[in-house]
BADORO-313472 format. One line per 3 residues: number of its first residue (from 0); their letters; for each residue z, y, x of N, C-alpha, C. Coordinates in steps of 0.1 Angstrom, whole numbers, always signed. Layout:
<pts>
NUM = A = Z Y X Z Y X Z Y X | ...
</pts>
This chain:
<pts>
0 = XXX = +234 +66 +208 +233 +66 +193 +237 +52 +188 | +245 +52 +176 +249 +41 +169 +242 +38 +154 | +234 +27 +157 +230 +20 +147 +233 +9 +139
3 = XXX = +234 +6 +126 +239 -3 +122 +228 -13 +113 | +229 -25 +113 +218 -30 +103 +223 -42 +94 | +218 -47 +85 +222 -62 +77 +212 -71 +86
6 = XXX = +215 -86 +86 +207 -92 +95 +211 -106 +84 | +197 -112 +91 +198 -129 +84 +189 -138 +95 | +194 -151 +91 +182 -159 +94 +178 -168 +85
9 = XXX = +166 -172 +88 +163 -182 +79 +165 -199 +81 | +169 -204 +68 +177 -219 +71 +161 -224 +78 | +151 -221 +77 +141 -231 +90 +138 -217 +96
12 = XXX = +144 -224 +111 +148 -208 +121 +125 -209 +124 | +128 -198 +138 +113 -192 +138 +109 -188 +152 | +101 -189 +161 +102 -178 +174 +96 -165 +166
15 = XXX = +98 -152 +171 +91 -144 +167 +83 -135 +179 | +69 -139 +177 +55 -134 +183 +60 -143 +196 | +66 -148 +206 +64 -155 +216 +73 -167 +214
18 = XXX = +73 -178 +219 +85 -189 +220 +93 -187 +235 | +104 -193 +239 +113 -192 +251 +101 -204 +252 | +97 -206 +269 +96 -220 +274 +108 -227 +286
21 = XXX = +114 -235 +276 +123 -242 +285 +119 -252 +296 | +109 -253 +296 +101 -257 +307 +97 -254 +320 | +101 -240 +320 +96 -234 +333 +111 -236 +339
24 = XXX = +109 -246 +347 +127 -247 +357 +124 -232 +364 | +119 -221 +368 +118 -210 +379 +123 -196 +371 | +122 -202 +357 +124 -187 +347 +136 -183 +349
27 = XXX = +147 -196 +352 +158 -190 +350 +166 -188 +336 | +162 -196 +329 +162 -192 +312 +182 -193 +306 | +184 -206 +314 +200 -204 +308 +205 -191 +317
30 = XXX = +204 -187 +327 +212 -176 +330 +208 -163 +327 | +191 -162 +314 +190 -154 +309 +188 -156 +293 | +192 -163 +288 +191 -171 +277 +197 -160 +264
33 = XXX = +208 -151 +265 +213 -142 +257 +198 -131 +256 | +193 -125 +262 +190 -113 +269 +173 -117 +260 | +170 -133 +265 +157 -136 +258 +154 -136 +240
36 = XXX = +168 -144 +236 +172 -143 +226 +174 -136 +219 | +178 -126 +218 +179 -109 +213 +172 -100 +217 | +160 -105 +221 +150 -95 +226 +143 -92 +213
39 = XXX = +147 -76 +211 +135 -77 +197 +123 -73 +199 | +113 -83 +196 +102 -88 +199 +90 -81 +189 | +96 -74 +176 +89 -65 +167 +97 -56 +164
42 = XXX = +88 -44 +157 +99 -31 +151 +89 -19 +147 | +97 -21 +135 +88 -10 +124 +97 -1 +119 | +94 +12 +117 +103 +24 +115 +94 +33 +105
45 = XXX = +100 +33 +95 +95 +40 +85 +98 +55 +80 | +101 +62 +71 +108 +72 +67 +122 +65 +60 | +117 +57 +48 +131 +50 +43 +138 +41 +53
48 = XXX = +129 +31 +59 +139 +20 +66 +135 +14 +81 | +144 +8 +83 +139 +4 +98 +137 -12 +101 | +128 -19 +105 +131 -33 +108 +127 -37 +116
51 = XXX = +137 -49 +124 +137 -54 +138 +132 -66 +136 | +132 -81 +145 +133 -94 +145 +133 -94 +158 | +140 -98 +165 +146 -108 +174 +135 -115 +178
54 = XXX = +135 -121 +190 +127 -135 +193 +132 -150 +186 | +146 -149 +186 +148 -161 +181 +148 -164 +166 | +143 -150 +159 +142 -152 +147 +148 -145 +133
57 = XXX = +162 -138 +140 +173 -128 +138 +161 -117 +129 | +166 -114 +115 +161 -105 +108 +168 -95 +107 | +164 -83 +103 +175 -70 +108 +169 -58 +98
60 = XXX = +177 -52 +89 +170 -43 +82 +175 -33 +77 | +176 -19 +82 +181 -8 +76 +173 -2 +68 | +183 +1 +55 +174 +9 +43 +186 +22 +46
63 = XXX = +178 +29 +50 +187 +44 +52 +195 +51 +40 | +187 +54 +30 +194 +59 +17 +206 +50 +13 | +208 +34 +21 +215 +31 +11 +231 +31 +23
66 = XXX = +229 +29 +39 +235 +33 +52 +243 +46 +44 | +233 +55 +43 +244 +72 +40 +255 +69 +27 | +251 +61 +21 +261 +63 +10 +275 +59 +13
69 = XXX = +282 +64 +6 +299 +67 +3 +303 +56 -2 | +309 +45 +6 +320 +30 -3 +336 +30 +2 | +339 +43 -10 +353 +43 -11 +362 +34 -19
72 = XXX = +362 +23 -24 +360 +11 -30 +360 -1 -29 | +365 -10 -37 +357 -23 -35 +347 -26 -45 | +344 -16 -52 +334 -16 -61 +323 -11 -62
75 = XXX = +322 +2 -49 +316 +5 -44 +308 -6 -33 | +317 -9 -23 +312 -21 -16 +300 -35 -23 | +306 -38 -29 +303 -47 -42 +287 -46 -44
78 = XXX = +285 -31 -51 +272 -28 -57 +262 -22 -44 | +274 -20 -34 +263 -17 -20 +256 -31 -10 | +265 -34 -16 +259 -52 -6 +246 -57 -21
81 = XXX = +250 -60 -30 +244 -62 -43 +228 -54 -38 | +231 -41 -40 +215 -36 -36 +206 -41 -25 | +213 -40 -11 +210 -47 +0 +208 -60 +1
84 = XXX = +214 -68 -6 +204 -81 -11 +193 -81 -16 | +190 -71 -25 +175 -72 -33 +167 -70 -26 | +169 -58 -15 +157 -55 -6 +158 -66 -1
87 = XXX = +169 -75 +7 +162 -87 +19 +158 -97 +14 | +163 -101 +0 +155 -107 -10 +140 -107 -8 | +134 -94 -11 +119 -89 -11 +114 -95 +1
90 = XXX = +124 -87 +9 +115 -87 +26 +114 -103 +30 | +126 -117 +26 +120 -133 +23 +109 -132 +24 | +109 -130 +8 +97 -140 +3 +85 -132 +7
93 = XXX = +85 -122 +11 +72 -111 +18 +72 -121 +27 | +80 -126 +40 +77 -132 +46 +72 -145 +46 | +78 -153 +39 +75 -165 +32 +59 -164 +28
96 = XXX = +51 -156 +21 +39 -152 +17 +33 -153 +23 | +38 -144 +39 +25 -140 +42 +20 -146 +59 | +30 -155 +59 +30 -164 +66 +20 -175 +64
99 = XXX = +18 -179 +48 +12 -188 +40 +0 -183 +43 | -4 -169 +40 -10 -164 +41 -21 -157 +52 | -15 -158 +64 -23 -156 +79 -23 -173 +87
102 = XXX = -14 -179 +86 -14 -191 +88 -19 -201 +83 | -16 -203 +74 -26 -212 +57 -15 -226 +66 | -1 -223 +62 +9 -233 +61 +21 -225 +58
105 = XXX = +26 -237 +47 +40 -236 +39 +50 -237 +48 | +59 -232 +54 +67 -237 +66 +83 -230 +57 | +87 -220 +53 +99 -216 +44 +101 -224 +31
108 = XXX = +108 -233 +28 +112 -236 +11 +121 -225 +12 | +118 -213 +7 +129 -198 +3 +136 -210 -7 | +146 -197 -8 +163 -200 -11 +170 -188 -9
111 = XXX = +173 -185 -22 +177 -168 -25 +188 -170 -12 | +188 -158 -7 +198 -152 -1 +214 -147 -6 | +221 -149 -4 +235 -147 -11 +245 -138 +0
114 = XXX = +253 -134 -6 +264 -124 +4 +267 -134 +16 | +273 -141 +17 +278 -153 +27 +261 -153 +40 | +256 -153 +37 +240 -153 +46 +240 -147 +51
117 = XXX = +243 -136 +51 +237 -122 +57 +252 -120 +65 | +250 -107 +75 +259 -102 +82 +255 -86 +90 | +265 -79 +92 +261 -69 +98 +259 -67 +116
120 = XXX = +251 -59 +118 +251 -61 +133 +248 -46 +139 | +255 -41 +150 +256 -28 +154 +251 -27 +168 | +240 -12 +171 +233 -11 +182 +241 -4 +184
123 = XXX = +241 +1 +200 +245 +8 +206 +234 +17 +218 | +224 +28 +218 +214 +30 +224 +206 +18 +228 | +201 +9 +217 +192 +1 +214 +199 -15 +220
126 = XXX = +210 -11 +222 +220 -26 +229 +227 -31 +218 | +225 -43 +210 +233 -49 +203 +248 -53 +207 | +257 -46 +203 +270 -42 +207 +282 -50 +197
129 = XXX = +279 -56 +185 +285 -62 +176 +279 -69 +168 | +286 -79 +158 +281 -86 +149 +287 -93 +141 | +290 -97 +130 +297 -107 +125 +293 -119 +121
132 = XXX = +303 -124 +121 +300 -136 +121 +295 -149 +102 | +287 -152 +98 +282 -155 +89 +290 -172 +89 | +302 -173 +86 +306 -185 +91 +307 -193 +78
135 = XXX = +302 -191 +68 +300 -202 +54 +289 -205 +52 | +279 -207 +60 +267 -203 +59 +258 -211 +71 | +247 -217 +69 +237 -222 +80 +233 -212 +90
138 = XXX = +238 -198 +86 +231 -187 +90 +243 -186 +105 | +252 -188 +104 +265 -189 +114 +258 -203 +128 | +254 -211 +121 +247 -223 +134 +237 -213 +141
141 = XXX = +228 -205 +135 +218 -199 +142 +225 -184 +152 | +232 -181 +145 +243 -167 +149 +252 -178 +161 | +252 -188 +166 +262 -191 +176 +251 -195 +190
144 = XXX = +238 -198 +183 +226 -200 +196 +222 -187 +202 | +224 -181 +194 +220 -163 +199 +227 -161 +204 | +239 -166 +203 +252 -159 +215 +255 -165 +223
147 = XXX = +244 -179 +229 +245 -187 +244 +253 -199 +241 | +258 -202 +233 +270 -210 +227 +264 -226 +227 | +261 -235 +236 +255 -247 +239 +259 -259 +232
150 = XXX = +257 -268 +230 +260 -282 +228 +259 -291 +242 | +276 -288 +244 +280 -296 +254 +269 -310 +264 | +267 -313 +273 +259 -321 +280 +248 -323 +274
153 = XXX = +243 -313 +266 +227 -312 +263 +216 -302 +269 | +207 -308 +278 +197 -294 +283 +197 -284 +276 | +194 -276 +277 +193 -263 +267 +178 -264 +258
156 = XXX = +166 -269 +259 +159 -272 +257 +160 -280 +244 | +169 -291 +247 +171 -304 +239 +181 -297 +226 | +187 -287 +230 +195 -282 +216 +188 -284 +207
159 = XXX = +194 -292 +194 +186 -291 +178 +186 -280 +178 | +192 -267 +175 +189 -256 +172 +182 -249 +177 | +169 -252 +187 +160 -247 +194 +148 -255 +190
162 = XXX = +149 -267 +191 +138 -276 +183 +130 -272 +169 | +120 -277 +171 +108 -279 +159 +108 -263 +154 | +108 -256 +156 +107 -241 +152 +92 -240 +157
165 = XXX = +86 -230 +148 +70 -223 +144 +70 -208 +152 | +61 -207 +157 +57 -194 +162 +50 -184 +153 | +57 -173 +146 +54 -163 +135 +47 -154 +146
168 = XXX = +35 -147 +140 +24 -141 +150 +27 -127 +145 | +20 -120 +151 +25 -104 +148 +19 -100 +141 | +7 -106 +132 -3 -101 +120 +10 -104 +109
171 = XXX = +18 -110 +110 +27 -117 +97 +35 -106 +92 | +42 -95 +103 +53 -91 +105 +44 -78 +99 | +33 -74 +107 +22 -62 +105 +21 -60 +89
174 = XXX = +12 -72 +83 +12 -72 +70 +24 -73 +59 | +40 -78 +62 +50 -80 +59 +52 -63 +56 | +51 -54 +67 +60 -43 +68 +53 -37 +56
177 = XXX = +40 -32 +57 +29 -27 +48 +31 -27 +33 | +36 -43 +30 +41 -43 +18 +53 -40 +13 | +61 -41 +21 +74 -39 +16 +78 -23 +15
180 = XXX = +67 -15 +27 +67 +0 +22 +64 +3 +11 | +57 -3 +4 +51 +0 -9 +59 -5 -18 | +67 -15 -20 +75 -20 -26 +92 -9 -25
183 = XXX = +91 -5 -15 +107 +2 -12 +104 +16 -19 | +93 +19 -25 +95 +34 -29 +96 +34 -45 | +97 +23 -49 +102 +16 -64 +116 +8 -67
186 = XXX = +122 +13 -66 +138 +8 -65 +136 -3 -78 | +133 -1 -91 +134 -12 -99 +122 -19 -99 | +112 -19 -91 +104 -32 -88 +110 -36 -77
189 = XXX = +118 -33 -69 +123 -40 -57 +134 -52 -68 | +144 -49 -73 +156 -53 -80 +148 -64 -93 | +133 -58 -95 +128 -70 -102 +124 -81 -100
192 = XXX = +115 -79 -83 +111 -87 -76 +123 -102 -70 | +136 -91 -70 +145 -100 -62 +151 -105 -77 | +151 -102 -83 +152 -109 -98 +147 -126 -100
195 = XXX = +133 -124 -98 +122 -132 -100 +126 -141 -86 | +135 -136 -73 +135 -149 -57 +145 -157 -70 | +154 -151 -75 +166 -163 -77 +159 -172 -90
198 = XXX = +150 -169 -98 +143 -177 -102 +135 -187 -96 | +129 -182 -83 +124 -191 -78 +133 -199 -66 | +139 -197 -62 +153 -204 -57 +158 -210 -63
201 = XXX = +161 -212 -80 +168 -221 -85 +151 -233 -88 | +142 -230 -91 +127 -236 -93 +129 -246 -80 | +131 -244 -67 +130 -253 -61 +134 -263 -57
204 = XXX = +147 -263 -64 +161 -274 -66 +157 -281 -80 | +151 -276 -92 +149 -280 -98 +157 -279 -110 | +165 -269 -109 +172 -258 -119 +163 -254 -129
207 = XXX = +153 -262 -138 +144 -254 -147 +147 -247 -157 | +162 -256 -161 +161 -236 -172 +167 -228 -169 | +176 -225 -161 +179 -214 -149 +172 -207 -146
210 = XXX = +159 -212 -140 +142 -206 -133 +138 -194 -145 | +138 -209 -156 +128 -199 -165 +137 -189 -172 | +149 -194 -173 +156 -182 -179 +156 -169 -174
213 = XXX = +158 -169 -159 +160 -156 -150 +144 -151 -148 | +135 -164 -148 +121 -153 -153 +118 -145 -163 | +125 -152 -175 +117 -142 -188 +124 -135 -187
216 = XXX = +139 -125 -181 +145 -120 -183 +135 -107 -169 | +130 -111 -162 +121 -104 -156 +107 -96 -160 | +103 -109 -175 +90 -103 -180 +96 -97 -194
219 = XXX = +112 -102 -193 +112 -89 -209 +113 -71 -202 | +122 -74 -192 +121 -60 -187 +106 -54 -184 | +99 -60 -175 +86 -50 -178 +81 -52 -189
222 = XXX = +83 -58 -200 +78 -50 -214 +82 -41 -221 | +99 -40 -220 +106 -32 -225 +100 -15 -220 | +99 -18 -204 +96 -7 -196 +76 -1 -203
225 = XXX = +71 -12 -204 +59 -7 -212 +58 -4 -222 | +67 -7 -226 +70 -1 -245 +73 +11 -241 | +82 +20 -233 +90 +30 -230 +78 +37 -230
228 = XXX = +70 +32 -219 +60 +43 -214 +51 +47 -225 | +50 +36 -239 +37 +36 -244 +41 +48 -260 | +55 +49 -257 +58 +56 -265 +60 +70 -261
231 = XXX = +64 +70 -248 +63 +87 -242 +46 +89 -244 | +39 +82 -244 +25 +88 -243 +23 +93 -256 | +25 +87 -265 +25 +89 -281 +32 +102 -290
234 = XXX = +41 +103 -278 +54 +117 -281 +42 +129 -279 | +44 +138 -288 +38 +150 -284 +44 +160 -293 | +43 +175 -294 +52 +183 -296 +41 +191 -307
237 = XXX = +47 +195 -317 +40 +197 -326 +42 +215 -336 | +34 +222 -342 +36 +236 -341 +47 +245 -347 | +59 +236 -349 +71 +240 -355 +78 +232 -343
240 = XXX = +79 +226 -334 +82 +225 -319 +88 +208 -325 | +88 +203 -336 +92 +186 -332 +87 +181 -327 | +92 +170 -324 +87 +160 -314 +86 +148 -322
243 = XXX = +71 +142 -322 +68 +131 -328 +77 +119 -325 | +80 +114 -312 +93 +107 -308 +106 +114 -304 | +111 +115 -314 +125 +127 -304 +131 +115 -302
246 = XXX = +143 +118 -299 +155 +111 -292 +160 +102 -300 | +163 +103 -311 +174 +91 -319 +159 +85 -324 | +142 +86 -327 +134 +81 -331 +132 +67 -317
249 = XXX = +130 +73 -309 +134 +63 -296 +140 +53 -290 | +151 +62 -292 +166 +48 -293 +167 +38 -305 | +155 +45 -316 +158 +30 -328 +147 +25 -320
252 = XXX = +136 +27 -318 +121 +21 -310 +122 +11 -300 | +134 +17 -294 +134 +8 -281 +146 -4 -283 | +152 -6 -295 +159 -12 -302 +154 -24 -306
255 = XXX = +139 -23 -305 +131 -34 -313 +131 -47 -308 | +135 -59 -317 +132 -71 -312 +118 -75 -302 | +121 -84 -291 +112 -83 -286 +98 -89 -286
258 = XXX = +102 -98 -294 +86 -104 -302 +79 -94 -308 | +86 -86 -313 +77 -73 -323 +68 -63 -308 | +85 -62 -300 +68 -53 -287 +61 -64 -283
261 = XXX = +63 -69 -277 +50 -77 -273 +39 -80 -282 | +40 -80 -298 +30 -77 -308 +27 -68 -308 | +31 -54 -307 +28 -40 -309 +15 -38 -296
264 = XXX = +25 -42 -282 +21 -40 -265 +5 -46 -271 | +6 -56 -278 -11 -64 -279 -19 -56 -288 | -16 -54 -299 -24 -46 -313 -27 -34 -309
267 = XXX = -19 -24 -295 -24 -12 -288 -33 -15 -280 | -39 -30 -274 -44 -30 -264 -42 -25 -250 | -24 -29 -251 -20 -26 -240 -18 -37 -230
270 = XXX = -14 -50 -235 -14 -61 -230 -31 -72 -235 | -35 -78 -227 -45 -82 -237 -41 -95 -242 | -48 -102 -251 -44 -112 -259 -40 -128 -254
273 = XXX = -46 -130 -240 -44 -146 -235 -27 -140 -223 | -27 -126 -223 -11 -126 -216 -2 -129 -234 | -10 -121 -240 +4 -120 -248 +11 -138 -258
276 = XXX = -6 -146 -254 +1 -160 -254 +8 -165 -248 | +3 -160 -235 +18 -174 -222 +32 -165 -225 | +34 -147 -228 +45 -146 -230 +53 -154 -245
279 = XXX = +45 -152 -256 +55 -155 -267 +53 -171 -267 | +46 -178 -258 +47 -197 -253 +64 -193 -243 | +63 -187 -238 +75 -185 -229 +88 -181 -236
282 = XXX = +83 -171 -244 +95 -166 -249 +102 -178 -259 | +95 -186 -266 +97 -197 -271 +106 -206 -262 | +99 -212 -251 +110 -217 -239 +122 -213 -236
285 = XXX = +123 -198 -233 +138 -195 -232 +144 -196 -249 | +140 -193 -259 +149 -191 -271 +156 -206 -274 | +146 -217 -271 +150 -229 -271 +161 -233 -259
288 = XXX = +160 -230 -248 +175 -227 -237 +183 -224 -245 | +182 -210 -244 +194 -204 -252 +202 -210 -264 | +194 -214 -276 +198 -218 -287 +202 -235 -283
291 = XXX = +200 -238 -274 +202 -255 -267 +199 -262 -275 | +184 -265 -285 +174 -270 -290 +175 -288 -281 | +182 -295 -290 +190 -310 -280 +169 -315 -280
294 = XXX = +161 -317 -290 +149 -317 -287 +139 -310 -277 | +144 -300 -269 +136 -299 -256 +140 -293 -243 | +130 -301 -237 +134 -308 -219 +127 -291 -216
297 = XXX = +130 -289 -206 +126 -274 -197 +118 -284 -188 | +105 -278 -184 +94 -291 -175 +92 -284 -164 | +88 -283 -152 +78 -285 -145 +69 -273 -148
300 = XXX = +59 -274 -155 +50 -265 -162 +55 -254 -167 | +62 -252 -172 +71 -245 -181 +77 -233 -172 | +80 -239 -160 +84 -229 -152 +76 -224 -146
303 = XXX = +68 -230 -142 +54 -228 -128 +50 -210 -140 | +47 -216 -156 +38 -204 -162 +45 -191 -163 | +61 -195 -163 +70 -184 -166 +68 -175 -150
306 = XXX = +76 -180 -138 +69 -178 -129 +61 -169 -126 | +47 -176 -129 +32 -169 -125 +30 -159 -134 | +38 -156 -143 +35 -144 -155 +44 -134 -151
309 = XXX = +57 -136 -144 +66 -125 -140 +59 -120 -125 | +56 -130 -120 +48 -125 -108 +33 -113 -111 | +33 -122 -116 +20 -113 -122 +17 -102 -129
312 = XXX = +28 -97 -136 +27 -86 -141 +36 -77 -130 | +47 -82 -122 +52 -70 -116 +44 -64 -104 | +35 -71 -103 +27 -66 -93 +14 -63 -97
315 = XXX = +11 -61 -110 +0 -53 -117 -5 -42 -111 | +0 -33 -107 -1 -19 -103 +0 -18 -82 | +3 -29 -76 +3 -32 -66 -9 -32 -59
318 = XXX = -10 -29 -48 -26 -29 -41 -26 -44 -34 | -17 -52 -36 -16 -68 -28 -13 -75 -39 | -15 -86 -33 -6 -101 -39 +2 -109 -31
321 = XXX = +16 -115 -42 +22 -126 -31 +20 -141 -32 | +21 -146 -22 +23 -159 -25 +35 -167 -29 | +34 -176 -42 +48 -179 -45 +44 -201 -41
324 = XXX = +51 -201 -35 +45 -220 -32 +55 -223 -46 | +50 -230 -50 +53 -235 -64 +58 -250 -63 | +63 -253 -50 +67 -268 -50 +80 -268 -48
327 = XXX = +91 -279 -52 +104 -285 -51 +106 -290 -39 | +119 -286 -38 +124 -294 -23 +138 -301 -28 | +139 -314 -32 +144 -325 -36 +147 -330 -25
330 = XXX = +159 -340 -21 +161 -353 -15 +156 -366 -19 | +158 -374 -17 +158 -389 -24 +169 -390 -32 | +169 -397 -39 +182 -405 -50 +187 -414 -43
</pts>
């Protein structure tokens, strides 16, 4: 049987559930160093999707519905990679979370994932049989240690790219899968969620109105989407058979500037009143982006609230929470 998957690693690589010990001279480790390395060490199989990880860290994820589809195209290709990003997007920062979260340490500064990252890799009756090569990318240094590929007159031990790596435990991966099942049966909370990584990926660099921009564009969509809903509720059919919202009454409804729903979303008591402040404080922030208001700086705060409000409402209806670390990874000047 031939399988195929998308795979990544993360720029701070990982063991997963055990480490190699290069210490045991009896193991025999360089002359089984490939075999240890690609041992997948976890594996979760769902109805929609399947995921692996490697011991060395190698992430691997088939979403089935999206495998069967037809890319006769390069436009088809395009929007098929595009989707497949969002889910590994998700499945990050799931990781990133819940790591934080069983461990109680920050160890990932996430960093959206981009095409160039990722790469495909093919089983063969459960034998990894191919792969490509991620060669624009940090993700290509970790793809050449998997494949035995040494740094000349160095123990194998001593390789940097074996060094200072964290041992991820199998409660991480356990609670990881859990969520993301719940997450994968919502195609536009998946696409929203990964919405909200590139906001927080540019937040880390320090991109603030980038952040906040690509946030509120996260919290106008689930308003818009609560407007939608709050109006189908209100639609009802009446004894001459109209419809209190028909179709063209709708499309002017949903037409509406967005300060006015978010006024409406509150006066129904749909949103309550201290959300619908940090949105229209927010919405404020991006209109001043947009309009390039030379009087204001995008801060720090400004992002952290946009952020914590997109997080926060997309996962309203969620039976979890994620964790988002809210700190910058800067160099020196």
């Amino acid at each position: 049987m031939i399988e195929k998957y998308v795979g990544f690693f993360t720029p701070r690589p990982f063991w997963a559930i055990d480490a190699i010990d290069f210490q045991d001279a009896t193991s025999g480790t360089l002359q089984r160093f490939h075999p240890l390395m690609s041992e997948v060490t976890y594996q979760f199989t769902s109805g929609s999707f399947s995921f692996r990880v490697c011991r060395d860290g190698m992430i691997l994820l088939q979403i089935y519905e999206i495998e069967n589809r037809i890319r006769d195209d390069i436009h088809d290709l395009v929007e098929w990679w595009g989707e497949y990003l969002d889910y590994l997007n998700c499945l990050y920062l799931l990781l990133d979370s819940e790591f934080i979260n069983v461990s109680n340490i920050q160890y990932f500064m996430f960093a959206e994932l981009r095409r160039n990252d990722v790469f495909r890799v093919t089983f063969e009756d459960n034998q990894e049989t191919g792969m490509s090569i991620a060669t624009e990318s940090i993700t290509g240094i970790y793809q050449s240690i998997h494949h035995s590929r040494f740094v000349d007159g160095l123990p194998i031990g001593y390789d940097p790219r074996t060094q200072n790596r964290v041992v991820i435990p199998k409660q991480v991966f356990d609670n990881l899968t859990e969520k993301f099942e719940f997450l994968i049966s919502d195609k536009n909370l998946v696409s929203l969620l990964s919405g909200l990584s590139k906001s927080l990926s540019e937040f880390k660099i320090g991109n603030y109105t980038t952040s906040l921009t690509l946030a509120w564009f996260v919290i106008e969509s689930i308003l818009i989407k609560k407007w939608g809903e709050l109006l189908d509720a209100k639609n009802i059919t009446y004894a001459d058979n109209s419809r209190r919202v028909n179709t063209d009454r709708k499309k002017f409804l949903m037409r509406s500037d967005i300060s006015v729903v978010a006024n409406l979303l509150e006066l129904t008591d749909n949103i309550d009143f201290s959300l619908f402040k940090k949105i229209d404080e927010i919405r404020d922030y991006r209109n001043k982006i947009i309009h390039q208001n030379p009087d204001y700086i995008c801060k720090f705060e400004h992002c952290t609230l946009a952020l914590g409000t997109a997080l926060e409402r997309l996962l309203e209806k969620a039976p979890f929470s994620i964790i988002v670390p809210l700190s910058i990874q800067l160099s020196g000047a």
